[in-house]
DSSP file (Angstrom, degrees, kcal/mol; ACC not computed):
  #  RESIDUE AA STRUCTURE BP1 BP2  ACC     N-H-->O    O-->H-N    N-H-->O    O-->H-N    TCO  KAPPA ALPHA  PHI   PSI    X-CA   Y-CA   Z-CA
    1    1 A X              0   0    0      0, 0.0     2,-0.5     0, 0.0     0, 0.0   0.000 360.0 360.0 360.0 110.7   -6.5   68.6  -17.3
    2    2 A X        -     0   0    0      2,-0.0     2,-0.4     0, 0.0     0, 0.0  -0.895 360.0-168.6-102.8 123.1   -9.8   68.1  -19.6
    3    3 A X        -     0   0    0     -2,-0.5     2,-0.3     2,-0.0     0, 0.0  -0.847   8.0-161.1 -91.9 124.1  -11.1   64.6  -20.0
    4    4 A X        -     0   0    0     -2,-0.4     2,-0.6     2,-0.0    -2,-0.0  -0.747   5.2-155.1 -96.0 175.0  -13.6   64.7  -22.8
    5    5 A X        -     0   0    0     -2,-0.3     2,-0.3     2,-0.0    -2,-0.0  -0.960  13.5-150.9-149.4 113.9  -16.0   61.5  -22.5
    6    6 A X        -     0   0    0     -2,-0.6     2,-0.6     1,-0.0    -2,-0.0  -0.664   4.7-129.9 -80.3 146.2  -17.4   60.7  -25.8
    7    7 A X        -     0   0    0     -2,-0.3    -1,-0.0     2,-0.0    -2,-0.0  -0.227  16.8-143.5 -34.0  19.3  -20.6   59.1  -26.4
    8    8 A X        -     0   0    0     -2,-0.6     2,-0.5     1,-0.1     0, 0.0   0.516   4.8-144.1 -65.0 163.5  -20.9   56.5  -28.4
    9    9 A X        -     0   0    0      1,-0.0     2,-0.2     0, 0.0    -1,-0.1  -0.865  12.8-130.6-122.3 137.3  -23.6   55.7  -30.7
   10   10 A X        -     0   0    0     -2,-0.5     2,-0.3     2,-0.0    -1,-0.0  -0.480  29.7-174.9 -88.2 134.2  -25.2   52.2  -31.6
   11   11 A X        -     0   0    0     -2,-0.2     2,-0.6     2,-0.0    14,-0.1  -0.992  10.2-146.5-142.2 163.6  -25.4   51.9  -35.1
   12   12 A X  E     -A   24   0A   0     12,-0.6    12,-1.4    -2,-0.3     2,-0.4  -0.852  14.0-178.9-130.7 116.2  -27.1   48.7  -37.2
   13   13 A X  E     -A   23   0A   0     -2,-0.6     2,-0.3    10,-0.2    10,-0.2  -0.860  17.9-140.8-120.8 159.3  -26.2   47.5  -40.2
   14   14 A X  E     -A   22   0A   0      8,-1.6     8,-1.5    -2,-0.4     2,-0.7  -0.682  14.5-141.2 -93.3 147.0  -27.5   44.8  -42.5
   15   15 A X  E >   -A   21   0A   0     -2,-0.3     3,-0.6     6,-0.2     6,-0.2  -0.832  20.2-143.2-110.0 112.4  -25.3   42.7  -44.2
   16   16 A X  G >  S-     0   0    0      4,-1.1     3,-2.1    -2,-0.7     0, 0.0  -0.257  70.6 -33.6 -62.8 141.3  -26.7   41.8  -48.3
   17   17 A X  G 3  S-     0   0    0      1,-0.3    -1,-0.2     2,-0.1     0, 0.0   0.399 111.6 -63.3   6.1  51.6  -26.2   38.5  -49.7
   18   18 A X  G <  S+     0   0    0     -3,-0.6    -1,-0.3     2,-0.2    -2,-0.1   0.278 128.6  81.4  78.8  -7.9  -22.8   38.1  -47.9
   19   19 A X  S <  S+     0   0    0     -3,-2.1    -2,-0.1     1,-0.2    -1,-0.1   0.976  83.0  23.0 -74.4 -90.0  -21.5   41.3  -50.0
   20   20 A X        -     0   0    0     -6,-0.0    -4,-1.1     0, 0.0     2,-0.5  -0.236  61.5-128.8-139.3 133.1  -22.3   44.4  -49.1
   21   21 A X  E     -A   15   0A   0     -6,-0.2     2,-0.3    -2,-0.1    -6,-0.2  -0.931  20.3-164.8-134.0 140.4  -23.4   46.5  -45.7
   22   22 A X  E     -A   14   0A   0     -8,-1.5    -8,-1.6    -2,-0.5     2,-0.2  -0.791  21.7-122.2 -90.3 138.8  -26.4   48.9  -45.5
   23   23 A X  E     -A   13   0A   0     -2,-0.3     2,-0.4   -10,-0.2   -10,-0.2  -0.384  21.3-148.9  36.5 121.3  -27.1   51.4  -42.9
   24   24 A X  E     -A   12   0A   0    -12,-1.4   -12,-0.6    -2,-0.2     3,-0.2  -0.906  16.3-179.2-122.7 119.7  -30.2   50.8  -41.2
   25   25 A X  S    S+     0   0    0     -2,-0.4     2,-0.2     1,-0.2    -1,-0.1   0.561  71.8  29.1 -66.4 -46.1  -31.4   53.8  -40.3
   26   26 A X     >  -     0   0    0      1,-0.1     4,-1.6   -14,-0.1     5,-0.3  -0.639  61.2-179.2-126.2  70.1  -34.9   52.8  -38.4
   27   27 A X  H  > S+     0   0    0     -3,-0.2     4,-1.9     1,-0.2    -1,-0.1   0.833  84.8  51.6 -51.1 -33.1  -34.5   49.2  -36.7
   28   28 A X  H  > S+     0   0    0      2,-0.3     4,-3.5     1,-0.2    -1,-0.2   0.955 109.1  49.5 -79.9 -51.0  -38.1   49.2  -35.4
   29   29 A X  H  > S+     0   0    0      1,-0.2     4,-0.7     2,-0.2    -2,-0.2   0.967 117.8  42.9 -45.8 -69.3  -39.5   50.2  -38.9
   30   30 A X  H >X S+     0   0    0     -4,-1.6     3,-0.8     1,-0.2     4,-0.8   0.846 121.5  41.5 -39.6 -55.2  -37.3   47.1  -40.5
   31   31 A X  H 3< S+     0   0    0     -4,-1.9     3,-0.3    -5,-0.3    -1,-0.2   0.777 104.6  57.3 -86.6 -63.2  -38.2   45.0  -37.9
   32   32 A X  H 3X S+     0   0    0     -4,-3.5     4,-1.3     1,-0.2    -1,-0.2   0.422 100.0  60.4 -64.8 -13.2  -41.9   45.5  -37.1
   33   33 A X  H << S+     0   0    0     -3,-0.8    -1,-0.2    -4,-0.7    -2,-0.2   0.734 117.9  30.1 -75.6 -30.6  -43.1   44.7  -40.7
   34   34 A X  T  < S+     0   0    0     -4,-0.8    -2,-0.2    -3,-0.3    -1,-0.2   0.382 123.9  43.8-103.9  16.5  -41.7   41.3  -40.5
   35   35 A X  T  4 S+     0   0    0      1,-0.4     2,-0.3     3,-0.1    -3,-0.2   0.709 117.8  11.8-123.9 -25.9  -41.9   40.3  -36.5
   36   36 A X     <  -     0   0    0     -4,-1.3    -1,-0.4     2,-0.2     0, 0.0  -0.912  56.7-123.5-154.2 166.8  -45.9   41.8  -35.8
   37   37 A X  S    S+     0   0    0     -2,-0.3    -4,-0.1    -3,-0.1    -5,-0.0   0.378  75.2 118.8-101.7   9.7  -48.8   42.9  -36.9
   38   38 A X        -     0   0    0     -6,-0.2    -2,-0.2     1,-0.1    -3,-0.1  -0.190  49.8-159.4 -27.6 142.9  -48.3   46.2  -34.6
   39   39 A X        +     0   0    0      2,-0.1     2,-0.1    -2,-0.0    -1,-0.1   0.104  63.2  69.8-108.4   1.9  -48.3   48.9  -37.0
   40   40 A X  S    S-     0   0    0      1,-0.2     2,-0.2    -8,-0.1    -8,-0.1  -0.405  98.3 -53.7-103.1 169.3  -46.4   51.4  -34.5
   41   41 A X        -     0   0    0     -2,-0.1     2,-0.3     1,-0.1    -1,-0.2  -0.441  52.3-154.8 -39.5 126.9  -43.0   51.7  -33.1
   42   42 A X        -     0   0    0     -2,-0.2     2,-0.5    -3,-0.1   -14,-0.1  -0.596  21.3-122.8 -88.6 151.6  -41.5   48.5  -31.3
   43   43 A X  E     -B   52   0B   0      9,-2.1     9,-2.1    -2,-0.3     2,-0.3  -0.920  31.1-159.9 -99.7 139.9  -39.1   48.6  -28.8
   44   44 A X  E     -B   51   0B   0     -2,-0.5     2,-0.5     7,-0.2     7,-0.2  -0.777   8.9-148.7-100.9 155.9  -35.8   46.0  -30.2
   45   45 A X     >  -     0   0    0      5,-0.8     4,-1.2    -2,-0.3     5,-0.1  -0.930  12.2-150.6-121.3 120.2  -33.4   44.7  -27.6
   46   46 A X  T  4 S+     0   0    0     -2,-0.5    -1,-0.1     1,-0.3     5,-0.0   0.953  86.9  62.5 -48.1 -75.2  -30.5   44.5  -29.6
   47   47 A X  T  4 S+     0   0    0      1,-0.2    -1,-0.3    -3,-0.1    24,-0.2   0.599 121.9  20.6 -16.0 -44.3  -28.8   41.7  -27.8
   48   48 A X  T  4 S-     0   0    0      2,-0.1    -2,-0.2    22,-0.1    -1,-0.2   0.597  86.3-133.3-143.8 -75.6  -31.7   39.3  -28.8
   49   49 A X     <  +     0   0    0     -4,-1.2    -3,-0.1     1,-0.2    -2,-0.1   0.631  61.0 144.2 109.8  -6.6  -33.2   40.8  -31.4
   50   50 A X        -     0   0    0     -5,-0.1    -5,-0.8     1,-0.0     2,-0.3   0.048  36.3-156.3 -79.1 144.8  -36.2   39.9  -29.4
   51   51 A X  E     -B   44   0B   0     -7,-0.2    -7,-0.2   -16,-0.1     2,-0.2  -0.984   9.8-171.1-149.5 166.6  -39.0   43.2  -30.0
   52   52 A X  E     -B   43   0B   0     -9,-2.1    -9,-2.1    -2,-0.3     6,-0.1  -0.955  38.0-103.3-166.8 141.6  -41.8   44.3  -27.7
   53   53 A X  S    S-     0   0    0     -2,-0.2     2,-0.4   -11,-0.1     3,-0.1   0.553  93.2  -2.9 -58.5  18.9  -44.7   46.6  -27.7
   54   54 A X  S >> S-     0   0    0    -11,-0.2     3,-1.7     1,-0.2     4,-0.9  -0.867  81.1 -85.8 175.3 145.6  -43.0   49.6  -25.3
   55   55 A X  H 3> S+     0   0    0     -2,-0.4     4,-2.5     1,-0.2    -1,-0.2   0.604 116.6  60.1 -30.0 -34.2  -40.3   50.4  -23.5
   56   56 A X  H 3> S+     0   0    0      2,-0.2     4,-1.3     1,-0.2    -1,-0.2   0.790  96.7  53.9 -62.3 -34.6  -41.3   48.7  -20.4
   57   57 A X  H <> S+     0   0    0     -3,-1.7     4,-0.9     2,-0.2    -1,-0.2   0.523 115.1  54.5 -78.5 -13.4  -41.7   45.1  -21.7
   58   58 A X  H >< S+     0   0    0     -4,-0.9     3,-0.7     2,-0.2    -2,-0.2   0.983 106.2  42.1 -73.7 -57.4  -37.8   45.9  -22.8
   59   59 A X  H >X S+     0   0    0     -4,-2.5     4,-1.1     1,-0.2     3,-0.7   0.766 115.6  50.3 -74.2 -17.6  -36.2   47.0  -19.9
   60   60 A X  H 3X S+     0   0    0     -4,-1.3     4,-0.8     1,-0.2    -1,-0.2   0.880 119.8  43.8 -79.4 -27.8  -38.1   44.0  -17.7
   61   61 A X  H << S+     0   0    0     -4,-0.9     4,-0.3    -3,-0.7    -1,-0.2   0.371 104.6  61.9 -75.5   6.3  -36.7   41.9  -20.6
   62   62 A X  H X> S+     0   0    0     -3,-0.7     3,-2.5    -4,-0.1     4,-1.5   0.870 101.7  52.3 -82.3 -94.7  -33.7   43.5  -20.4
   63   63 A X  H 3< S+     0   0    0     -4,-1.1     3,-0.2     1,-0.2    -2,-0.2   0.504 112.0  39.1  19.7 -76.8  -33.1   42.4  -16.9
   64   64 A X  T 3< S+     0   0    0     -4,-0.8     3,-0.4     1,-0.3    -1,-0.2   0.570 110.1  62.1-121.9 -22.1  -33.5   38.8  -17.1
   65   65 A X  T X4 S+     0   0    0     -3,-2.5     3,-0.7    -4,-0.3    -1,-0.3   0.667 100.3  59.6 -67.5 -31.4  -31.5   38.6  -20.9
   66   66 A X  T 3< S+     0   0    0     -4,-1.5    -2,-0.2     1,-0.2    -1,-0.2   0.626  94.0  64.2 -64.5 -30.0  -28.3   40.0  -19.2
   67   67 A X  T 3  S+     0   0    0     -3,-0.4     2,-0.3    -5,-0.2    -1,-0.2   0.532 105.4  53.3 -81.2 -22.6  -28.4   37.2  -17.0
   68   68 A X  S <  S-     0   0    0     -3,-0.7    -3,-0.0     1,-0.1    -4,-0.0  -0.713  83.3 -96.2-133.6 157.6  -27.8   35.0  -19.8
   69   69 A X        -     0   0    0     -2,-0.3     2,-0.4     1,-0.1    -1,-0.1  -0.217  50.1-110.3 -61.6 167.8  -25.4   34.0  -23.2
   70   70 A X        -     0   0    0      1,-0.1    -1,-0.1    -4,-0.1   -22,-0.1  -0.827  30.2-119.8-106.6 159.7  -26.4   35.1  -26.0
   71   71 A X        -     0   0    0     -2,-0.4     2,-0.4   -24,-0.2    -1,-0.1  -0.058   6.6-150.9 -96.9-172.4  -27.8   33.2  -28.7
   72   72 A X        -     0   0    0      2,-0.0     2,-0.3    -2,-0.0   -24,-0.0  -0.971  17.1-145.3-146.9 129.7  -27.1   32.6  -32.1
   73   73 A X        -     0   0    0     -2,-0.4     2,-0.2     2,-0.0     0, 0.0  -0.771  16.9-173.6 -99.6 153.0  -30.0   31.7  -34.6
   74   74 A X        -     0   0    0     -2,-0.3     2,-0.3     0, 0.0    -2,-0.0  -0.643   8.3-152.3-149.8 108.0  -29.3   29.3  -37.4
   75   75 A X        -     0   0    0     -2,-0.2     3,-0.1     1,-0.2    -2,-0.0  -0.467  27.9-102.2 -80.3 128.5  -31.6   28.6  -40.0
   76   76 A X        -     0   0    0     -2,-0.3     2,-0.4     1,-0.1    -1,-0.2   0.279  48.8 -86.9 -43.2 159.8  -31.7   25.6  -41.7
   77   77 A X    >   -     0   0    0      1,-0.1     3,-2.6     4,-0.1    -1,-0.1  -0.712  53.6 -92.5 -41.3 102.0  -30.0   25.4  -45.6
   78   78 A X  T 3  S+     0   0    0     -2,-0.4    -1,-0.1     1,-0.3     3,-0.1  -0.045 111.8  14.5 -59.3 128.7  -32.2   26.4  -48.6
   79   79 A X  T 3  S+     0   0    0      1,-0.2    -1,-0.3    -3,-0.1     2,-0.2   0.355  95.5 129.3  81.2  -4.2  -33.8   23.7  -49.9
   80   80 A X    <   -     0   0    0     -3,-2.6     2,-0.4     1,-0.1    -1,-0.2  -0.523  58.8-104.6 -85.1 167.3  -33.3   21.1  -47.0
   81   81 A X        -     0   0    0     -2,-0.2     2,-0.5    -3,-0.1    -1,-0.1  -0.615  28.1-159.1-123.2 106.5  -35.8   18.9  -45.2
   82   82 A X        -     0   0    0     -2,-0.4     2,-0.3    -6,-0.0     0, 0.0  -0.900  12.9-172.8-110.3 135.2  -36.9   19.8  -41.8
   83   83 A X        -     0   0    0     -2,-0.5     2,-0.6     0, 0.0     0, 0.0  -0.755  27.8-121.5-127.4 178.4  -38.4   17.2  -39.4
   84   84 A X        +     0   0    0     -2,-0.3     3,-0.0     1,-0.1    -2,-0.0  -0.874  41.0 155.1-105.4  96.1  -40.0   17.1  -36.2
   85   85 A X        +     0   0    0     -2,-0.6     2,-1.6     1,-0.1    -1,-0.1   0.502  49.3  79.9 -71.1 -40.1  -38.1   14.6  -33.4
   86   86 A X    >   +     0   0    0      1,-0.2     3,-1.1     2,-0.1    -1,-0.1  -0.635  46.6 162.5-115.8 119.0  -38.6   15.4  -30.3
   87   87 A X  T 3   +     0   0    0     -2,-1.6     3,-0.2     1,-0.3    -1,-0.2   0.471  57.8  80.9-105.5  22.4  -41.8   14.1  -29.5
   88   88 A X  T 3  S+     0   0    0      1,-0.2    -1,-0.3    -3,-0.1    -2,-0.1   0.528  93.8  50.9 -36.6 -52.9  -41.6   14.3  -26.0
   89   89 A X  S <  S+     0   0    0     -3,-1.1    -1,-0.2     2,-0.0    -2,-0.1   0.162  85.0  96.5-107.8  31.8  -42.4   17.6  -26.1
   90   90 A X  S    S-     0   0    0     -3,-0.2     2,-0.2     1,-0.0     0, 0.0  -0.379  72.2-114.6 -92.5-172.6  -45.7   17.6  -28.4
   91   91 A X        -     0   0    0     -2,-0.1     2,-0.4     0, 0.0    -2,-0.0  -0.368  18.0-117.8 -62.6 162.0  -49.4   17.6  -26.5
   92   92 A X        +     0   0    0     -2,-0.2     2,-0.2     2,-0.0     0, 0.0  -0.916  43.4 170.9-113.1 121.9  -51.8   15.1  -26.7
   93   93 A X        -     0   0    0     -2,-0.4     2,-0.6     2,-0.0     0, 0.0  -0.700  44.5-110.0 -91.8 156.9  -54.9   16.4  -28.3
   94   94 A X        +     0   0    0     -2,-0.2     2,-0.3     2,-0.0    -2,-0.0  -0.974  48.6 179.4 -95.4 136.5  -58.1   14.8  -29.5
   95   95 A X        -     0   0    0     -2,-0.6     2,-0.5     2,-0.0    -2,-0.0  -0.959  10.8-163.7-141.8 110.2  -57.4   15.3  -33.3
   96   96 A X        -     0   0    0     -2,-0.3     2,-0.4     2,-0.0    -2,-0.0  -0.946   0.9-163.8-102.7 125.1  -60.1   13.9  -35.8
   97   97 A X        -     0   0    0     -2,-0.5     2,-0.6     0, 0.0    -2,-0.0  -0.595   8.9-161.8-104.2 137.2  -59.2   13.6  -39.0
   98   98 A X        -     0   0    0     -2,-0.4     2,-0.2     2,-0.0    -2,-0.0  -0.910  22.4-175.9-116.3 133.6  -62.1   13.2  -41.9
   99   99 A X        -     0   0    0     -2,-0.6     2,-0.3     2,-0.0     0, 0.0  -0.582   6.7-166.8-129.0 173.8  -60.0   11.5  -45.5
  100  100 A X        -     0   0    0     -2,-0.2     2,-0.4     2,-0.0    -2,-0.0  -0.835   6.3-175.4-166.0 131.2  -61.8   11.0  -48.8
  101  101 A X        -     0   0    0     -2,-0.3     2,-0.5    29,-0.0    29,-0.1  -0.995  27.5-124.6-148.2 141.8  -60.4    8.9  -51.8
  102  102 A X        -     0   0    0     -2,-0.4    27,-0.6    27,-0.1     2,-0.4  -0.690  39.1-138.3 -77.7 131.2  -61.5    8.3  -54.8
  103  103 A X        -     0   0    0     -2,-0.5     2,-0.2    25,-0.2    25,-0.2  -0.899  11.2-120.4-106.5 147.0  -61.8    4.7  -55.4
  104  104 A X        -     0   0    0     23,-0.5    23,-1.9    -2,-0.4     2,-0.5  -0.477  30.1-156.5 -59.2 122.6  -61.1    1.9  -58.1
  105  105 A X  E     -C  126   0C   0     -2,-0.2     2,-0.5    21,-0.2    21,-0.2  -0.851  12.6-178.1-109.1 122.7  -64.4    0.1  -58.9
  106  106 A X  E     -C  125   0C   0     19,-4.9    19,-1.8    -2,-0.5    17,-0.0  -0.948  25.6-116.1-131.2 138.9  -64.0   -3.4  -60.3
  107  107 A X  E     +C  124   0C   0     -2,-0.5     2,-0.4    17,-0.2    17,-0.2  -0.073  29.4 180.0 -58.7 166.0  -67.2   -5.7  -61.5
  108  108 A X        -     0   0    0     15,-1.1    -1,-0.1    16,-0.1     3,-0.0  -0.943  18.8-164.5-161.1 161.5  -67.9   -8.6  -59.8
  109  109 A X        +     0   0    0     -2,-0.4    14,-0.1     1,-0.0    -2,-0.0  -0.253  54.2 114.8-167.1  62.1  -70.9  -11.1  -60.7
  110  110 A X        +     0   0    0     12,-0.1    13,-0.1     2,-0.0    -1,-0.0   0.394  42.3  87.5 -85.5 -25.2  -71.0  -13.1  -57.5
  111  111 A X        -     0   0    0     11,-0.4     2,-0.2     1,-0.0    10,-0.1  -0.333  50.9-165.4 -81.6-173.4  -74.1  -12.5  -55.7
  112  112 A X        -     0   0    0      0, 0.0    -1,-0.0     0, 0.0    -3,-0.0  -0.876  32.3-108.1-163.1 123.3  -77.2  -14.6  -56.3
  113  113 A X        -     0   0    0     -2,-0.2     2,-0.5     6,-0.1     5,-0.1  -0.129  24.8-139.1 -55.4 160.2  -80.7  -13.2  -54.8
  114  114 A X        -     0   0    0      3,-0.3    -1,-0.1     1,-0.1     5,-0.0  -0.939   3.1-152.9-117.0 102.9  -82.1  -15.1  -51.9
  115  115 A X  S    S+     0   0    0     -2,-0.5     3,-0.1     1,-0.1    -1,-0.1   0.759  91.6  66.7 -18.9 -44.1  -86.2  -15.7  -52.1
  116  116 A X  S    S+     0   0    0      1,-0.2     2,-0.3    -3,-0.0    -1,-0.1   0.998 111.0   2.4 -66.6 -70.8  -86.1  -15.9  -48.2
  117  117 A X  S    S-     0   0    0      1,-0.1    -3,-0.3     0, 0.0    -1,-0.2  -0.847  96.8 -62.2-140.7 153.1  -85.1  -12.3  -47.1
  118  118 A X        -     0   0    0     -2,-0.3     2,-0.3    -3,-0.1    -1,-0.1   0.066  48.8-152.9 -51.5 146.5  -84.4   -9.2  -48.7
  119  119 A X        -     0   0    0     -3,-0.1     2,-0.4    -4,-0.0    -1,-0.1  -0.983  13.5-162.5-144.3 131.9  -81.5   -8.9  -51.1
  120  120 A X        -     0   0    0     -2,-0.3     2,-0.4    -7,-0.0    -2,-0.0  -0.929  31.2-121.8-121.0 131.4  -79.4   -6.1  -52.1
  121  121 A X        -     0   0    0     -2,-0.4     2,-0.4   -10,-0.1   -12,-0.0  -0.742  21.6-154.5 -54.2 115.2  -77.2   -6.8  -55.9
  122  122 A X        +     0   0    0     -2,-0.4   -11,-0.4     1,-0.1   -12,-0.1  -0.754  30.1 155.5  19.5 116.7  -73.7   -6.5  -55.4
  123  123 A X        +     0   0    0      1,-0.6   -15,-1.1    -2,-0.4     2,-0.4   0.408  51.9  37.9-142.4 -10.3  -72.2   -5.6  -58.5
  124  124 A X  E     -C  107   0C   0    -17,-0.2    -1,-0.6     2,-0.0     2,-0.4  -0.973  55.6-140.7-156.4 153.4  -68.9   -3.9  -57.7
  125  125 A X  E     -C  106   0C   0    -19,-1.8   -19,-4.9    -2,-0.4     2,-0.3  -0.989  19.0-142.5-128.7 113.8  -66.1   -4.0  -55.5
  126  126 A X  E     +C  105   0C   0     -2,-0.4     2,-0.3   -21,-0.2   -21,-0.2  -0.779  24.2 179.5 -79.6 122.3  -64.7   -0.4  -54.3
  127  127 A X        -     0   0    0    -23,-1.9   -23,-0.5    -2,-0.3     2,-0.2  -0.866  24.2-129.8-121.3 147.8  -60.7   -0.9  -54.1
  128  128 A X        -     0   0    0     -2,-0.3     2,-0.5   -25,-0.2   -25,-0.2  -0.568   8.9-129.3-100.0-173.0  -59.0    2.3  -53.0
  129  129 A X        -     0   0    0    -27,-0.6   -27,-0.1    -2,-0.2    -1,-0.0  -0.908  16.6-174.9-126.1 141.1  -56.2    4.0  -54.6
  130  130 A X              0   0    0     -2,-0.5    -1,-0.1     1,-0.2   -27,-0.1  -0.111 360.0 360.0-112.2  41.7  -53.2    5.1  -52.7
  131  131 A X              0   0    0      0, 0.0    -1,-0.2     0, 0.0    -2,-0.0   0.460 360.0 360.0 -96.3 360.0  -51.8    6.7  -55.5
């Protein structure tokens, strides 16, 4: 009695604009232009989708990915509105922020010099614009 025991082979295809499916030939080439600024072969974990420079940082990510569902990415609607919510999980930084606005300048002819102590003319009133 001969059992043959086939291989199989992983293959990846893209699927276009819901149509059409491509062959991709090289995943790490596809992959590495748009995930790093590595110019070399990546390693992909399929599963994930997840890449890393060298075999090793795969199979220890391998490991610990097995353990767990797999995910499903889903990106937002073209053209929709994305906001930020949970803000519970932001940092507290010191953040200084430096603004500039042009502002409306409107005459005024209110003051009157003083004799007594030095006197600066007031002639305009800076309003801003929030436009």
């Amino acid at each position: 009695m001969n059992i043959k025991i086939q291989k199989t082979k992983k293959i990846d295809l893209m699927l276009l604009e819901n149509k059409h499916y491509c062959l991709v030939i090289n995943l790490s080439r596809l992959m590495s232009v748009q995930t790093s600024k590595h110019h070399g072969e990546i390693a992909i974990f399929r599963r994930c989708l997840n890449h890393f420079p060298n075999e090793k940082a795969l199979e220890k990510h391998e490991e610990n990915c097995q353990n767990h569902d797999a995910m499903k990415i889903v990106l937002p609607e073209k053209g929709s509105v994305l906001e930020f919510k949970n803000h519970k999980h932001s940092m507290r930084v010191p953040i200084v922020v430096y603004t500039d606005f042009e502002p409306f300048t409107k005459p005024i002819d209110s003051s009157q010099p003083s004799p007594d102590r030095s006197f600066t003319k007031v002639y305009q009133k800076h309003e801003p614009s929030f436009t």
